[in-house]
HTML snippet that shows the backbone in 3Dmol.js (N, CA, C, O; Angstrom):
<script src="https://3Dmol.org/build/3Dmol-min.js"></script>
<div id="view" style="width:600px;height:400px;position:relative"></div>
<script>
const pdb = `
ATOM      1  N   UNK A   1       0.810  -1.189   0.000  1.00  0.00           N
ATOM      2  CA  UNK A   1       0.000   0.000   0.000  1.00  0.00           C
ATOM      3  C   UNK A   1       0.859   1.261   0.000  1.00  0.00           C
ATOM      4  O   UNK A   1       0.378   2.392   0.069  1.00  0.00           O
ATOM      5  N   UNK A   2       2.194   0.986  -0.084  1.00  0.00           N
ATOM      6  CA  UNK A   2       2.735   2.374   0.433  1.00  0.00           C
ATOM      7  C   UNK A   2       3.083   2.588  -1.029  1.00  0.00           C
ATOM      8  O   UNK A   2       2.989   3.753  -1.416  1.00  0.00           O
ATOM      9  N   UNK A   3       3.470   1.673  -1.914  1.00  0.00           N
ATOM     10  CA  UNK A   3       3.617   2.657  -3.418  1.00  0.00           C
ATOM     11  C   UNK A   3       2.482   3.176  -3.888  1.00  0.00           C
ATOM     12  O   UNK A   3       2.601   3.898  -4.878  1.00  0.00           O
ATOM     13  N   UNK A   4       1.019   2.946  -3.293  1.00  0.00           N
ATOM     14  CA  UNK A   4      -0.055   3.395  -3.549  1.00  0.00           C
ATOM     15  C   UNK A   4      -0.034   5.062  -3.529  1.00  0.00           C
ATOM     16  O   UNK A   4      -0.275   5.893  -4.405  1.00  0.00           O
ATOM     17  N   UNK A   5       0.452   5.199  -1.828  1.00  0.00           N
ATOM     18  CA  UNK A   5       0.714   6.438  -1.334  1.00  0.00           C
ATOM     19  C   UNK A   5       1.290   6.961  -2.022  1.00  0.00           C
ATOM     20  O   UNK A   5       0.831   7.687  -2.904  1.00  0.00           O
ATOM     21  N   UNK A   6       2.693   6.694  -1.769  1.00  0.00           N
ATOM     22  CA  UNK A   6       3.801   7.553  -3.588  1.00  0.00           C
ATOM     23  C   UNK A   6       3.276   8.141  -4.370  1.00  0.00           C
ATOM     24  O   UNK A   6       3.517   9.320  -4.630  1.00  0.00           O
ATOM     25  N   UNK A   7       2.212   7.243  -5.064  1.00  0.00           N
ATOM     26  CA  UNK A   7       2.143   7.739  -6.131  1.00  0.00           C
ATOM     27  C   UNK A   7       0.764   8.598  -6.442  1.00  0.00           C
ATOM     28  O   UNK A   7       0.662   9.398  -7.372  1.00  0.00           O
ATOM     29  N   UNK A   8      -0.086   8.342  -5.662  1.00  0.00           N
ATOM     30  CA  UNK A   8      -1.039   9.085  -5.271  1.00  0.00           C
ATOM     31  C   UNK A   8      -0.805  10.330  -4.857  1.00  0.00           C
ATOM     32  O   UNK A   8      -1.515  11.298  -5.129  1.00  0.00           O
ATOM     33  N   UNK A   9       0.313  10.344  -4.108  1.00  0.00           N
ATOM     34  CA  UNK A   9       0.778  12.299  -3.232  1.00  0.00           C
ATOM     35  C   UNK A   9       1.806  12.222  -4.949  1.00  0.00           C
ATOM     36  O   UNK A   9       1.478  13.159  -5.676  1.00  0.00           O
ATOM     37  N   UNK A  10       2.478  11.648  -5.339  1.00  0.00           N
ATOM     38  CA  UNK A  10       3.035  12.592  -6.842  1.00  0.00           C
ATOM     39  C   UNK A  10       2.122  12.834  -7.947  1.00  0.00           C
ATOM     40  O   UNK A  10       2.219  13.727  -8.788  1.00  0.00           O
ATOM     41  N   UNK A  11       1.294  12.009  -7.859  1.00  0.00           N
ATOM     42  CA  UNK A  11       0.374  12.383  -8.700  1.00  0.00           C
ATOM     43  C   UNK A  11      -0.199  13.741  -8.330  1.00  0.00           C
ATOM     44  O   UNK A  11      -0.034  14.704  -9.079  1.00  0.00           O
ATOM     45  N   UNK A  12      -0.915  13.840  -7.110  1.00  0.00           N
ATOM     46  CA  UNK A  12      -1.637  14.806  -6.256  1.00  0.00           C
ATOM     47  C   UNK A  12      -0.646  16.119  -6.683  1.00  0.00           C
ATOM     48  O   UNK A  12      -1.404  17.009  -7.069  1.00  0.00           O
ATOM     49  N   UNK A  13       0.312  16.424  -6.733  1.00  0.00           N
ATOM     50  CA  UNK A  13       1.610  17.699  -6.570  1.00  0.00           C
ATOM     51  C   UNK A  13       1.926  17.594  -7.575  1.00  0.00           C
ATOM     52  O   UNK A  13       1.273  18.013  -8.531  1.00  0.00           O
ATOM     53  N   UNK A  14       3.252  16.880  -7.675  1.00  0.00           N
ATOM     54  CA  UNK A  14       4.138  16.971  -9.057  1.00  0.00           C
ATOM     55  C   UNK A  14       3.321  17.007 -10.439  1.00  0.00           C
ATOM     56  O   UNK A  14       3.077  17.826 -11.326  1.00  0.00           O
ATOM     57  N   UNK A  15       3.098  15.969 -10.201  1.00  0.00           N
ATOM     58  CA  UNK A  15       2.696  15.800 -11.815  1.00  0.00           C
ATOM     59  C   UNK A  15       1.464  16.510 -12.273  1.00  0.00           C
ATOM     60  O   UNK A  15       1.296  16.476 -13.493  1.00  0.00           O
ATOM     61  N   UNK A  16       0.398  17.262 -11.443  1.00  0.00           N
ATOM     62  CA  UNK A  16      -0.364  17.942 -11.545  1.00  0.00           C
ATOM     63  C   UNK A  16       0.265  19.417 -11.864  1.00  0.00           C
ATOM     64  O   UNK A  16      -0.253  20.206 -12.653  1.00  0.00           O
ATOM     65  N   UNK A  17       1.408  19.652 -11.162  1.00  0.00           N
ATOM     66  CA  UNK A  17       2.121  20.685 -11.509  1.00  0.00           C
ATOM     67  C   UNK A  17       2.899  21.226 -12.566  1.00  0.00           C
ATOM     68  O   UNK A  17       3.083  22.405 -12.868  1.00  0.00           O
ATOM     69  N   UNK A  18       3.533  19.680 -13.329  1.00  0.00           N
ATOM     70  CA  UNK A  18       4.395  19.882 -14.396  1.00  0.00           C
ATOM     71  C   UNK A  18       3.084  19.630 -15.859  1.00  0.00           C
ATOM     72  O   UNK A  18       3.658  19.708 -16.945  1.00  0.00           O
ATOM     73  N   UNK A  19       1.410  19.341 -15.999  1.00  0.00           N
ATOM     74  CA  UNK A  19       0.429  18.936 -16.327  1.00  0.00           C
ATOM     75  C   UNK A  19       0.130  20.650 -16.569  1.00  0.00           C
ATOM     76  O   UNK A  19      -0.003  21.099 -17.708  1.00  0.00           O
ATOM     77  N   UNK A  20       0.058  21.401 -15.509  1.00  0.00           N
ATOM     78  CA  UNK A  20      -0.503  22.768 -15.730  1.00  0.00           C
ATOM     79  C   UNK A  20       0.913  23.627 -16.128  1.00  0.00           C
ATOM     80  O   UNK A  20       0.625  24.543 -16.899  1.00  0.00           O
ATOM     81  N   UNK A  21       1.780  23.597 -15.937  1.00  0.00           N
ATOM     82  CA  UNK A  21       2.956  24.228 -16.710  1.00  0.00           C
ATOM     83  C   UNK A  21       3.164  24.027 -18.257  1.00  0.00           C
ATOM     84  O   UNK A  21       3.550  24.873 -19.064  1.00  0.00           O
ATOM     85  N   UNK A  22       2.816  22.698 -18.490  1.00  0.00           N
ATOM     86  CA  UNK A  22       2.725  22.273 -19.667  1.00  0.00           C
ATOM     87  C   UNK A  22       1.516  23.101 -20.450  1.00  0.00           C
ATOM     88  O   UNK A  22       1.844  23.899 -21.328  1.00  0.00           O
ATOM     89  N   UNK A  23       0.489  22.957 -20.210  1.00  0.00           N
ATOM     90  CA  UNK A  23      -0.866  24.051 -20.668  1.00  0.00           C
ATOM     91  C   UNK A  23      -0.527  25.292 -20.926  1.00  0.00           C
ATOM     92  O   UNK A  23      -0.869  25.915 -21.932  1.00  0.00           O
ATOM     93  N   UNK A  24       0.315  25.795 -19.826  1.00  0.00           N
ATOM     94  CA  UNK A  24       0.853  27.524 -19.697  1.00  0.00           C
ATOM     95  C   UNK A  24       1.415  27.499 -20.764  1.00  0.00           C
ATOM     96  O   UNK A  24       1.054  28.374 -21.551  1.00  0.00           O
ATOM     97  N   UNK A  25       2.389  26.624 -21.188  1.00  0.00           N
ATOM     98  CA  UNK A  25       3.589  26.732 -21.795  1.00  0.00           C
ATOM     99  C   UNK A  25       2.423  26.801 -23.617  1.00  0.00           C
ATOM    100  O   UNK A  25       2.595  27.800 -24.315  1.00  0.00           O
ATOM    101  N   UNK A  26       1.772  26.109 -23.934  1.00  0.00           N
ATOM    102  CA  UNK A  26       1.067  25.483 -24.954  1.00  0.00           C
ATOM    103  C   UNK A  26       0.355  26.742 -25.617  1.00  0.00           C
ATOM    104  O   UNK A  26       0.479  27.246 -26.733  1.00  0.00           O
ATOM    105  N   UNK A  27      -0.489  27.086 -24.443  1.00  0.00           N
ATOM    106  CA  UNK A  27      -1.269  28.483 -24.152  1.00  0.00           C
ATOM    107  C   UNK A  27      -0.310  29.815 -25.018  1.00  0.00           C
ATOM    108  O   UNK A  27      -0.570  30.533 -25.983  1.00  0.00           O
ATOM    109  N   UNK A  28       0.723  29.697 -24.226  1.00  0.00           N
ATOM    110  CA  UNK A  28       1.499  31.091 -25.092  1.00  0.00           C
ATOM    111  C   UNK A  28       2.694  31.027 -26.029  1.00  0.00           C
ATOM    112  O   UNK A  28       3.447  31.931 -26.395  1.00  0.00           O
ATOM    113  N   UNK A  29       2.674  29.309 -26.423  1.00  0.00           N
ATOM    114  CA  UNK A  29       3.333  29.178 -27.818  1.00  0.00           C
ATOM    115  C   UNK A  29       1.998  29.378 -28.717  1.00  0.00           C
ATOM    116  O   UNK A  29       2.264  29.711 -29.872  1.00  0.00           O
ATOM    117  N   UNK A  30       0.919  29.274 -28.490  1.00  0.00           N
ATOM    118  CA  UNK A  30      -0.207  29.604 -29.544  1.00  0.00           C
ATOM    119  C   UNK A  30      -0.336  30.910 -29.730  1.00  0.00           C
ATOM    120  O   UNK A  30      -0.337  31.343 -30.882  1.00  0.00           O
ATOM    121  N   UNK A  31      -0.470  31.786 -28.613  1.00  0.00           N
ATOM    122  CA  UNK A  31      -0.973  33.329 -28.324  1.00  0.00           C
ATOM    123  C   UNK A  31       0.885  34.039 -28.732  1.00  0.00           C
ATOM    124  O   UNK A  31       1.170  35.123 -28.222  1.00  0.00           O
ATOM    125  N   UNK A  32       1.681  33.507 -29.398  1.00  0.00           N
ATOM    126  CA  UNK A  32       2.425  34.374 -29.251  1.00  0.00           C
ATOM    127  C   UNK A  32       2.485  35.319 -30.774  1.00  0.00           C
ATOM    128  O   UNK A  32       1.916  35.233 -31.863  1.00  0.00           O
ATOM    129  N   UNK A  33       3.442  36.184 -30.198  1.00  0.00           N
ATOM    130  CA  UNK A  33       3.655  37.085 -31.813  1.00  0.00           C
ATOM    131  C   UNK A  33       4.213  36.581 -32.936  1.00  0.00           C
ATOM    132  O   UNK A  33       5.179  35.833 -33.089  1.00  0.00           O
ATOM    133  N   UNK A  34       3.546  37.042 -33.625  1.00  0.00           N
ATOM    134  CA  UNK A  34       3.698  36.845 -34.948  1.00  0.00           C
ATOM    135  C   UNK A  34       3.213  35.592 -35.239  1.00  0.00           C
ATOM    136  O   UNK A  34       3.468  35.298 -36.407  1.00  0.00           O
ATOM    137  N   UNK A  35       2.638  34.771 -34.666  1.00  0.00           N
ATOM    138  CA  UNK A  35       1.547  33.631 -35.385  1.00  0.00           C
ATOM    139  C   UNK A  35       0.633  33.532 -35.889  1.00  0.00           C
ATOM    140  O   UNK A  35       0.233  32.608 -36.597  1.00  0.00           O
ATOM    141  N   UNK A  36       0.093  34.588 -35.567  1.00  0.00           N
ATOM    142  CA  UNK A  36      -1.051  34.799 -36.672  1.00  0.00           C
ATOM    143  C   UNK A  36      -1.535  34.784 -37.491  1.00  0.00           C
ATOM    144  O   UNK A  36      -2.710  34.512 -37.738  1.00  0.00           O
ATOM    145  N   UNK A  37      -0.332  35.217 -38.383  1.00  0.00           N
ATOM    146  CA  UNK A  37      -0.009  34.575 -40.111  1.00  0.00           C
ATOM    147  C   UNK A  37      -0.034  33.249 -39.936  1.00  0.00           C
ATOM    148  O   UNK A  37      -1.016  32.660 -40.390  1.00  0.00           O
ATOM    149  N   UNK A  38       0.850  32.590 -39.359  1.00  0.00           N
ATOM    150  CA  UNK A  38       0.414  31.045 -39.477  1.00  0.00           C
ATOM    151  C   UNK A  38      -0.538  30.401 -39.426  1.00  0.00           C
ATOM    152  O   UNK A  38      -0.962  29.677 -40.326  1.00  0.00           O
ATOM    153  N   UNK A  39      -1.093  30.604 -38.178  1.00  0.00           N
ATOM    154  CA  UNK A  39      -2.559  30.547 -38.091  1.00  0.00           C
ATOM    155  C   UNK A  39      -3.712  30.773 -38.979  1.00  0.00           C
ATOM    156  O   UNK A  39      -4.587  29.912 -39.069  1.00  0.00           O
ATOM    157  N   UNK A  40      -3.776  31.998 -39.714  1.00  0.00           N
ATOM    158  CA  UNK A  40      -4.407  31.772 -40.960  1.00  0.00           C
ATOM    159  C   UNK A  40      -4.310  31.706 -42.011  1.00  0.00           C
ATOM    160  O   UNK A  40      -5.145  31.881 -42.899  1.00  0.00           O
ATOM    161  N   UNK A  41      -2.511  31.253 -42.074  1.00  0.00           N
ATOM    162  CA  UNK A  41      -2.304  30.741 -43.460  1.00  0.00           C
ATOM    163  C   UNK A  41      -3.070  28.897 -43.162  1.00  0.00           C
ATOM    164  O   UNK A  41      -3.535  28.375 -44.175  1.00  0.00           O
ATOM    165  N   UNK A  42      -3.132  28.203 -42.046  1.00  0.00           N
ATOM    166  CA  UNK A  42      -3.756  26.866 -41.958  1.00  0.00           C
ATOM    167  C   UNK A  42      -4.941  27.099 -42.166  1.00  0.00           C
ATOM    168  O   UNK A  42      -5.506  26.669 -43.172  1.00  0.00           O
ATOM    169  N   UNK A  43      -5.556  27.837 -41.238  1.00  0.00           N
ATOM    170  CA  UNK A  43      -6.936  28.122 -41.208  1.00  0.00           C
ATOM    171  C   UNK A  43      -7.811  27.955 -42.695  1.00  0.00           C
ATOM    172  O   UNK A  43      -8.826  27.271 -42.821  1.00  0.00           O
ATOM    173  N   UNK A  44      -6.992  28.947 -44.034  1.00  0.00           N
ATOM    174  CA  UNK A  44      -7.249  28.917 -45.343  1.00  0.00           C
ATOM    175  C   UNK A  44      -6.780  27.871 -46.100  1.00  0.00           C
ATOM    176  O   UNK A  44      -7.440  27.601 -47.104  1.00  0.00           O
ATOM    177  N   UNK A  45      -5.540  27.041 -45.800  1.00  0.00           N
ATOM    178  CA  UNK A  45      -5.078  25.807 -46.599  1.00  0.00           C
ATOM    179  C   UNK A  45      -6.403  25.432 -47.231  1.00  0.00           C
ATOM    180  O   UNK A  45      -6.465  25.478 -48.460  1.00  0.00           O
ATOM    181  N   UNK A  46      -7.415  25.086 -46.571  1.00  0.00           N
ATOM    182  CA  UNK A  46      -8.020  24.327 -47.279  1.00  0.00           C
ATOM    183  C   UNK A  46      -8.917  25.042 -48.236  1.00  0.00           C
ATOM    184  O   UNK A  46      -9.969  24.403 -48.271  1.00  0.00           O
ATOM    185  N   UNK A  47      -8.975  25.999 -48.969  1.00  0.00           N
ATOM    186  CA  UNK A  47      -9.781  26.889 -49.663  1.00  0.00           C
ATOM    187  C   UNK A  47      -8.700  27.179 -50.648  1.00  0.00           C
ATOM    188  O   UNK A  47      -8.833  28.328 -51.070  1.00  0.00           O
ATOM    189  N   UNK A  48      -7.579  26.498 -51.220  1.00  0.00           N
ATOM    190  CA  UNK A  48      -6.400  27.041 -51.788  1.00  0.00           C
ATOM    191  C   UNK A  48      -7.119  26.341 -53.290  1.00  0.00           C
ATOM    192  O   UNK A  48      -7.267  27.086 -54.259  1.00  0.00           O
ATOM    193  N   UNK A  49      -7.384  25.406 -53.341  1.00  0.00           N
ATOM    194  CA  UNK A  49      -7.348  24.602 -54.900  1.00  0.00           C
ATOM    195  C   UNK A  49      -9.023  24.671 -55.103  1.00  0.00           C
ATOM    196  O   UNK A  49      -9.518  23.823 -55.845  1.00  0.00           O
ATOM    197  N   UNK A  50      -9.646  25.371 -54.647  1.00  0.00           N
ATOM    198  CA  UNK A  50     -11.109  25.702 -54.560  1.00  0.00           C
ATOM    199  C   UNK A  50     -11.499  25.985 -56.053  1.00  0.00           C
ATOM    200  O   UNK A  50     -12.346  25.339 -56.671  1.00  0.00           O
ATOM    201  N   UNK A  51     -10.867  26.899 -56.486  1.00  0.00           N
ATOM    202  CA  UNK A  51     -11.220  27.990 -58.081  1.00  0.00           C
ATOM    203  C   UNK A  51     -10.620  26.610 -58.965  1.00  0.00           C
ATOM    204  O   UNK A  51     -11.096  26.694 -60.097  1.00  0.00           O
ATOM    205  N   UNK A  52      -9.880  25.565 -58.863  1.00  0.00           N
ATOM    206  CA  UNK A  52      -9.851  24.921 -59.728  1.00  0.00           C
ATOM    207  C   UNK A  52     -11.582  24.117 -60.584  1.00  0.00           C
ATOM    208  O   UNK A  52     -12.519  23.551 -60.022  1.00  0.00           O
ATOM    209  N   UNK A  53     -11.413  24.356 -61.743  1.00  0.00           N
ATOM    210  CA  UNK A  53     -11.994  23.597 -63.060  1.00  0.00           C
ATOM    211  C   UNK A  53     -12.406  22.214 -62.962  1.00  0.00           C
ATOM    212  O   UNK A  53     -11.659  21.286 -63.274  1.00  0.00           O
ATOM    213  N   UNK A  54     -13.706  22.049 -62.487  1.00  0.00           N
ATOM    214  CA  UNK A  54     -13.760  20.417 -62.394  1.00  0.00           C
ATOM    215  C   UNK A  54     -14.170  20.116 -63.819  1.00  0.00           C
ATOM    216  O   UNK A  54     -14.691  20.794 -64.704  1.00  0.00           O
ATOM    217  N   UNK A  55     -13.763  18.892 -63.737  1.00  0.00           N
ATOM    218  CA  UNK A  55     -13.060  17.260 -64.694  1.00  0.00           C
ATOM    219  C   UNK A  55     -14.445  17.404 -65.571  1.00  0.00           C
ATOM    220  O   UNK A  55     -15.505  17.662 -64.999  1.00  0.00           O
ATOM    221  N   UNK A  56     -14.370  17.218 -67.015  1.00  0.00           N
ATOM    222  CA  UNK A  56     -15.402  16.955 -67.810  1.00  0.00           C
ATOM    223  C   UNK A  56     -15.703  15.622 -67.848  1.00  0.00           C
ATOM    224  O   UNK A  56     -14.942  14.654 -67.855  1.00  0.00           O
ATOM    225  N   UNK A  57     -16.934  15.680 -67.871  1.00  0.00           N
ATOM    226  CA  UNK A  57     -17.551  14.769 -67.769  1.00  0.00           C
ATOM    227  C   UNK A  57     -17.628  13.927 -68.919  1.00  0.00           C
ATOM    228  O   UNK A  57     -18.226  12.922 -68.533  1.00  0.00           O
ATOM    229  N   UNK A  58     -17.345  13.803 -70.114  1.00  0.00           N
ATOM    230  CA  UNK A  58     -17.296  12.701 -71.181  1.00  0.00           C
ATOM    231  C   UNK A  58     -15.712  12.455 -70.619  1.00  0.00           C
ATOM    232  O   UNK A  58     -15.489  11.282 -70.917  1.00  0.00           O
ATOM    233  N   UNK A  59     -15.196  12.689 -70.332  1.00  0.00           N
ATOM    234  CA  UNK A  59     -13.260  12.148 -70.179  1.00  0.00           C
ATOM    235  C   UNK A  59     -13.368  11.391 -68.998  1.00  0.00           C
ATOM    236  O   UNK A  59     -12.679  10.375 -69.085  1.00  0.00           O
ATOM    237  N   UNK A  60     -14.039  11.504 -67.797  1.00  0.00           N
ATOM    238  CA  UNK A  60     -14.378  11.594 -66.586  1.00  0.00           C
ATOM    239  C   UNK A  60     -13.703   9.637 -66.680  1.00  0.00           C
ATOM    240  O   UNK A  60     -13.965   9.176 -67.791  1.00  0.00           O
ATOM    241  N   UNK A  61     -13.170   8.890 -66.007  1.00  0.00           N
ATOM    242  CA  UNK A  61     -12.746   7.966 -65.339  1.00  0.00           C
ATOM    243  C   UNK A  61     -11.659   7.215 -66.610  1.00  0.00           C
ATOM    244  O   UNK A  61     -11.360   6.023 -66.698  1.00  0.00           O
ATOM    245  N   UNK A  62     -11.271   8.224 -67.402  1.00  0.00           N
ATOM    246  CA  UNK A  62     -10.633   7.473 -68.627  1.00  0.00           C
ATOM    247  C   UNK A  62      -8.937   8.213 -68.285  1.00  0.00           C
ATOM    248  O   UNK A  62      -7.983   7.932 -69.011  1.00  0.00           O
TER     249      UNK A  62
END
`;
const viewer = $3Dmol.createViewer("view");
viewer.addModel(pdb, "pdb");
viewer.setStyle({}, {cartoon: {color: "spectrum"}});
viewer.zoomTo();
viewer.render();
</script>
């Protein structure tokens, strides 16, 4: 029962601690400067090949 304890009080402290540092840390690699551009250069990826010309249909699986 006592590695129960261990790990129950590190769980309880430590690792709850290095769990929310990790978030902090996550939090303001997202919010930082100059990402923004990145951010909505992904955001738009998918609207990039949009204006392309769809496939005629007599050629269509040939």
């Amino acid at each position: 029962m006592e590695r129960y304890s261990f790990l129950r009080t590190l769980a309880d402290s430590w690792v709850l601690l290095i769990l929310f540092l990790i978030f902090i840390g996550v939090v303001v690699w997202v919010f930082r400067p100059g990402s923004r551009r990145k951010h909505r250069d992904a955001a738009e990826s998918i609207f990039r090949n949009e204006n392309r010309p769809a496939p005629d249909s007599d050629n269509e699986g040939r």
